[in-house]
C-alpha positions in Angstrom: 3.2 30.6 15.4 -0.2 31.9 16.8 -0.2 31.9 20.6 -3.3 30.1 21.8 -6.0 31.7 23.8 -5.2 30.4 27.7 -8.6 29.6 28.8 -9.0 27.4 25.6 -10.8 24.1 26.4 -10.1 20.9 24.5 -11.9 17.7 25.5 -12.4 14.6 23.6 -15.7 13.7 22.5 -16.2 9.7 23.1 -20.0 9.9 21.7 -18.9 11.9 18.8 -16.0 8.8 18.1 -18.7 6.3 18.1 -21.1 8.0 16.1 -18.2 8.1 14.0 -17.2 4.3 14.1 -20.8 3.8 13.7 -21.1 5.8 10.3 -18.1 4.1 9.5 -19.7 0.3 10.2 -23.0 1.0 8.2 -20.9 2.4 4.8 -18.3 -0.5 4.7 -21.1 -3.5 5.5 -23.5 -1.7 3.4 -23.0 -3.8 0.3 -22.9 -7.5 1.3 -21.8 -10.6 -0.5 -23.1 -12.5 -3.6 -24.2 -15.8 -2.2 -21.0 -17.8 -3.9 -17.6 -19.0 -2.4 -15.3 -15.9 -2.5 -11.9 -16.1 -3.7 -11.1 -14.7 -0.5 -12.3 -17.6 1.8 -10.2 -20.0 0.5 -7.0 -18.5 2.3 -8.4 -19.6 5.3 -11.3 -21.7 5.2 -12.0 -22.5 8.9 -12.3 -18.6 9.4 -14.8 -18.7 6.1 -16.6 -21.4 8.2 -17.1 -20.1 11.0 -17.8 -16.7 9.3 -20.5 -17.8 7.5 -21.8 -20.4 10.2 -21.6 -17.6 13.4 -21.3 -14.2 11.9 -20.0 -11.4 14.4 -19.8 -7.8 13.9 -17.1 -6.3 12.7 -15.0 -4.5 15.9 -14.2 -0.9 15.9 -10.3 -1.3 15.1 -11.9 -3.8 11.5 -14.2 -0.9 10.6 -11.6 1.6 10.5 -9.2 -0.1 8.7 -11.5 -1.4 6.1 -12.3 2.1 5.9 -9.1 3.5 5.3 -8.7 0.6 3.1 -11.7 1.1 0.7 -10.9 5.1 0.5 -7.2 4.7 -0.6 -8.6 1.9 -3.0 -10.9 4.6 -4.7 -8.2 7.4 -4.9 -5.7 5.2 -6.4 -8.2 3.7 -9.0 -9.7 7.2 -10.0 -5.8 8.3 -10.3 -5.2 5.0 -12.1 -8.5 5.3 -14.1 -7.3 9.2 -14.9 -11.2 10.4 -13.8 -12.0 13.5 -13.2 -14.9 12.2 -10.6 -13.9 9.9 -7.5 -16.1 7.1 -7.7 -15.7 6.3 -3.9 -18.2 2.7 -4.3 -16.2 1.3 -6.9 -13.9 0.5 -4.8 -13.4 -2.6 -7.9 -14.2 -4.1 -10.9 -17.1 -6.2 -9.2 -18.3 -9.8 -8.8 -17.1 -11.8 -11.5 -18.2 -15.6 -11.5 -15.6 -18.4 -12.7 -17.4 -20.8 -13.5 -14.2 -23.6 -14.3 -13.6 -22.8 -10.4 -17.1 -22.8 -8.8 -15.7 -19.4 -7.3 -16.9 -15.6 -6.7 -14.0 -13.1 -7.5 -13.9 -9.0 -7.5 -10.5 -7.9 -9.2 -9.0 -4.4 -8.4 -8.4 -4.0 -11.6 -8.4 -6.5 -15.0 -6.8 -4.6 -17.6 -5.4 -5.7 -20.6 -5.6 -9.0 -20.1 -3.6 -9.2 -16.9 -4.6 -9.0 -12.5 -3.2 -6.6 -10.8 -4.4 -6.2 -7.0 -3.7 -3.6 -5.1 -3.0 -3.7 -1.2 -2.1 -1.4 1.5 -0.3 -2.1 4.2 1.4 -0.9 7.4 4.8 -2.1 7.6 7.8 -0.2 8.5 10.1 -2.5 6.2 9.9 -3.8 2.8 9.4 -7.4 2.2 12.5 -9.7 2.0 11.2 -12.7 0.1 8.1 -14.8 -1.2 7.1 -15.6 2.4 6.8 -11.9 3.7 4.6 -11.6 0.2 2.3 -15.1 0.5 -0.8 -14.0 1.6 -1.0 -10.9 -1.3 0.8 -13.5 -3.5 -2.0 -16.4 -2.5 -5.0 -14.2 -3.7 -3.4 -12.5 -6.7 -2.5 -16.6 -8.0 -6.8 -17.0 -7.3 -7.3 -14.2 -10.1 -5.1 -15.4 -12.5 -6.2 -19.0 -12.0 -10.0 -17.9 -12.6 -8.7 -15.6 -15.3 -6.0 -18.5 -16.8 -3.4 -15.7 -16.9 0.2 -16.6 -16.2 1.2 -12.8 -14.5 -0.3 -10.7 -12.9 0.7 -8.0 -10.3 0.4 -6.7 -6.6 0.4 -2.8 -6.1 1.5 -2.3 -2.2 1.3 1.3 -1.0 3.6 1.3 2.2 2.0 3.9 4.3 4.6 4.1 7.3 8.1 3.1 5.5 10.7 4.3 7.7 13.8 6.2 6.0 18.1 6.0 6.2 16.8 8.6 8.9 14.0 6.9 10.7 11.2 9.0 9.7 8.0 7.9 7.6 6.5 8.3 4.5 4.0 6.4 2.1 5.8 4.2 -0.6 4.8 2.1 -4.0 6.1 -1.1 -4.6 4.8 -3.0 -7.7 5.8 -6.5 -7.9 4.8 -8.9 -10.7 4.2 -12.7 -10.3 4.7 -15.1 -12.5 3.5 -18.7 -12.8 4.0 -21.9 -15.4 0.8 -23.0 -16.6 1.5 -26.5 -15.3 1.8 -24.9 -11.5 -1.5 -22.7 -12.6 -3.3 -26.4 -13.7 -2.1 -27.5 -10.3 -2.9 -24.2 -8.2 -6.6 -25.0 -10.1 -6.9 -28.5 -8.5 -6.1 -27.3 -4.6 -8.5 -24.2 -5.3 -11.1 -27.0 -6.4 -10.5 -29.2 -3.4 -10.3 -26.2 -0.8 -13.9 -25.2 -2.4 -15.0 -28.4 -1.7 -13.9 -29.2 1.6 -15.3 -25.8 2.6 -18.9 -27.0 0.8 -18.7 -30.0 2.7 -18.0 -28.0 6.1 -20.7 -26.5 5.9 -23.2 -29.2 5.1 -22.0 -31.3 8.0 -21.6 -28.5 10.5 -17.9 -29.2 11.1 -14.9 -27.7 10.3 -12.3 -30.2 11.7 -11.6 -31.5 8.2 -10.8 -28.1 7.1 -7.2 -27.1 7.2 -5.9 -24.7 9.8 -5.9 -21.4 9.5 -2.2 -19.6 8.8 -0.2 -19.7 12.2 -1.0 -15.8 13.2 -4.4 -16.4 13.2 -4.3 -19.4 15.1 -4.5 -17.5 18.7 -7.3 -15.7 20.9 -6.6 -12.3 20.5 -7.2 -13.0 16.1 -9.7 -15.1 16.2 -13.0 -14.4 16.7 -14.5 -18.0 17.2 -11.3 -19.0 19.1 -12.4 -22.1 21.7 -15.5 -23.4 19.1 -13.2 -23.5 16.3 -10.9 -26.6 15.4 -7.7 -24.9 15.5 -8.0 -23.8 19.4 -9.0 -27.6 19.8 -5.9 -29.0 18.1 -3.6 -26.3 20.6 -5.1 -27.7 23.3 -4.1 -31.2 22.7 -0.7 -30.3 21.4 -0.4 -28.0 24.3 -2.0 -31.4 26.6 0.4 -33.7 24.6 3.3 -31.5 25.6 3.0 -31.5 29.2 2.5 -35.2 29.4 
């Protein structure tokens, strides 16, 4: 080991960090949205709301993980893809349109005839069961509803997965989902109505007909509209309704 020099200075450099964040912010906002409803906004609709309604920037701790998120995508496609180039914008295949669905949808990849999404996540521990999967599982079941496809698959690439010896280290786990056509049909209908509803929203200006947003999101600290969205009113009253 190479002794270091004693009068060595290290300082940190906040302006360099958010000239950083900021170069960060311009390249992952850089490419917008097609004007359609996304596949994506129909997880939670109230947050598409709002979203679309009051846009707010993206916070520091958003930008750097999208950024993480869209380099890893590009590595792992180019490795998928076998190029010898990485192609660090196509970070997917693009914006397809369904049209049976009304809905805008950008696959990871669509390759021989199947979805398959990757994700990336930061969990110690694999996943147990459906539940601990839904929300991968929820958007992968949008692709091969506007695709009609009755698989498809979710690439996960553990980055922190802790060992018999506690230490971490990245990890794949492919899993494949399967659906009957009959539960696709009926999939197709609540993605119709949740399109809808979220239409509607918007041309009335409220979202208290929209379903809540998942229970994790439902809180101040994850929601960015939290006390003008619906789902900080309805805590209230419960919260109200429990005290009386």
């Amino acid at each position: 080991m190479l002794k270091l020099p004693d009068r060595l200075s290290i300082k940190r450099d906040k302006k360099g960090e958010a000239r950083l964040v900021e170069k960060a912010r311009a390249w992952v906002t850089k490419d917008g949205r097609t004007p359609g409803i996304h596949a994506s906004e129909l997880l939670d609709p109230r947050k598409a709301y709002w979203s679309r309604v009051d846009p707010k920037e993206l916070s520091n701790r958003l930008v750097n993980t999208f950024l993480v998120g869209r380099v890893l995508h590009a590595f792992v496609i180019n490795a998928v893809d076998g190029t010898k180039s990485l192609a660090i914008d196509g970070t997917d295949q693009g914006t397809r349109t369904c049209e049976e669905l009304g809905i805008e949808w950008s696959p990871d990849f669509f390759i021989k005839g199947k979805v398959r999404e990757l994700k990336t996540s930061r969990a110690y521990y694999e996943p147990k069961t459906v539940e601990d999967l839904a929300m991968y599982a929820e958007q992968t079941l949008v692709y091969m509803a506007a695709t009609n496809t009755l698989e498809g698959q979710v690439w996960v690439l553990f980055l922190n997965f802790k060992d018999e010896d506690k230490r971490t280290s990245p990890e794949w786990r492919v899993y494949t989902i399967s659906i009957t056509q009959d539960d696709l049909d009926q999939f197709k209908q609540a993605i119709k109505i949740t399109r809808k509803a979220l239409l509607s929203a918007l041309k009335v200006n409220s979202d208290e007909k929209l379903p809540p947003c998942r229970e994790w999101l439902r809180s101040k600290k994850m929601c960015d509209w939290w006390g003008q969205c619906a789902c900080s009113k309805e805590k209230d009253k419960e919260k109200k309704d429990s005290d009386e």
